[in-house]
C-alpha positions in Angstrom: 104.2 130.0 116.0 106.6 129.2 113.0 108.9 126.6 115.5 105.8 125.1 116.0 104.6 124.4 112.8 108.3 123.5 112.3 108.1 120.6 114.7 104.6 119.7 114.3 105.6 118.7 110.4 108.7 116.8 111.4 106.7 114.9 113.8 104.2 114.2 111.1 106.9 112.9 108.4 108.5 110.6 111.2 105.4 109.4 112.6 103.9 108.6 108.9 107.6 107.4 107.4 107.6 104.8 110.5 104.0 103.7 111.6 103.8 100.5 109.5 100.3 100.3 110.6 99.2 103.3 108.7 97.4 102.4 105.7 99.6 103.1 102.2 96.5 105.0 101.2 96.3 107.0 104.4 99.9 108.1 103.5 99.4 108.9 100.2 96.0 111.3 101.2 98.1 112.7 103.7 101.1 113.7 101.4 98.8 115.2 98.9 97.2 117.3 101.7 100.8 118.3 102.7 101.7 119.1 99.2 98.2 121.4 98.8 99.1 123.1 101.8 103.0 123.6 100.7 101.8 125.3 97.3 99.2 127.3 99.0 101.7 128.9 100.8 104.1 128.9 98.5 101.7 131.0 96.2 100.7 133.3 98.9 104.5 134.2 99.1 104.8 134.9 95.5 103.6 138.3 94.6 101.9 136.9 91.3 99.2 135.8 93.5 97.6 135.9 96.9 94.5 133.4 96.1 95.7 129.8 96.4 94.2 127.1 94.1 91.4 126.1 96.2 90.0 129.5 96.5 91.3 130.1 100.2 92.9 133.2 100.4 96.7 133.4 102.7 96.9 137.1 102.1 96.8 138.0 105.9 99.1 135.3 107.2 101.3 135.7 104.0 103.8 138.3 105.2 103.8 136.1 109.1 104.5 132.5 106.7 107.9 131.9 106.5 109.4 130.6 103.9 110.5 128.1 106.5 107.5 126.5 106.7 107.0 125.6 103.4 110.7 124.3 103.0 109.8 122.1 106.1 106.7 120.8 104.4 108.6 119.9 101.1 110.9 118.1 102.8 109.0 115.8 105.1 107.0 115.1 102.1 110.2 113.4 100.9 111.6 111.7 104.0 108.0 110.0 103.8 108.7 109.3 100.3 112.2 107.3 101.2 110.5 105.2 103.7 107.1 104.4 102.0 107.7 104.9 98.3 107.6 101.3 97.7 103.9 101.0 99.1 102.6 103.5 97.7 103.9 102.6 94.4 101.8 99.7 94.6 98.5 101.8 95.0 96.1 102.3 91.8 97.1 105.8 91.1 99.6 108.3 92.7 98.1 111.5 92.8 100.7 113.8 94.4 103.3 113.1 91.8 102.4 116.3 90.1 101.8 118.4 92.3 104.7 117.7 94.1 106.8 118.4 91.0 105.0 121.4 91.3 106.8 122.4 94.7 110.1 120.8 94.2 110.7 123.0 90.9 108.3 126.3 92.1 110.2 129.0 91.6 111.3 129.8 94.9 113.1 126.7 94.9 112.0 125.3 98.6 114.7 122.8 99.0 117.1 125.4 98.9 117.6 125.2 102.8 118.2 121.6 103.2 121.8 120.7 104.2 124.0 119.6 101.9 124.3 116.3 103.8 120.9 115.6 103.5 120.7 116.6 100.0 123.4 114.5 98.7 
């Protein structure tokens, strides 16, 4: 169910923003499989496409996904970011910096729905 995808990824972003026991390159593996996932879906919304970039196809669940989901996804990605920024920083290479680019500026603008409070 969509509330409980909604909750499950909120649970994830607190739990990895907080757990200061969680390895900075646990965190970062974890955000790039976030982001993957949040473009995948993101794509399979888009009528350009129904294949994602790994191949797997959404086309089924597409029209269930909503948009939601992925907005949810984008912005745990960044409450993580404001709590563990400065760790992962420090590790050799960043790979999620593009692809999460990717999201924040895909086309159907997923951090549309954030409150303006939280934006600001």
């Amino acid at each position: 169910a969509p509330t409980t995808r909604l909750a499950a990824t909120a649970y994830l972003a607190s739990f990895l923003a907080r757990a200061s026991f969680v390895a900075p390159h646990t965190v970062a593996q974890t955000l790039q499989n976030l982001i993957s996932v949040c473009l995948d879906l993101l794509k399979a919304n888009s009528p350009a496409s129904s294949k994602t970039s790994s191949g797997f196809s959404y086309a089924a669940a597409a029209s269930s996904v909503s948009s939601d989901i992925p907005c949810s996804i984008c912005q745990a990605v960044l409450y993580v970011l404001c709590y563990r920024l400065r760790q992962l920083r420090s590790l050799p290479s960043h790979t999620f910096k593009s692809s999460l680019a990717a999201v924040i500026h895909h086309p159907s603008k997923p951090l549309t729905r954030c409150l303006p409070s939280v934006a600001t």
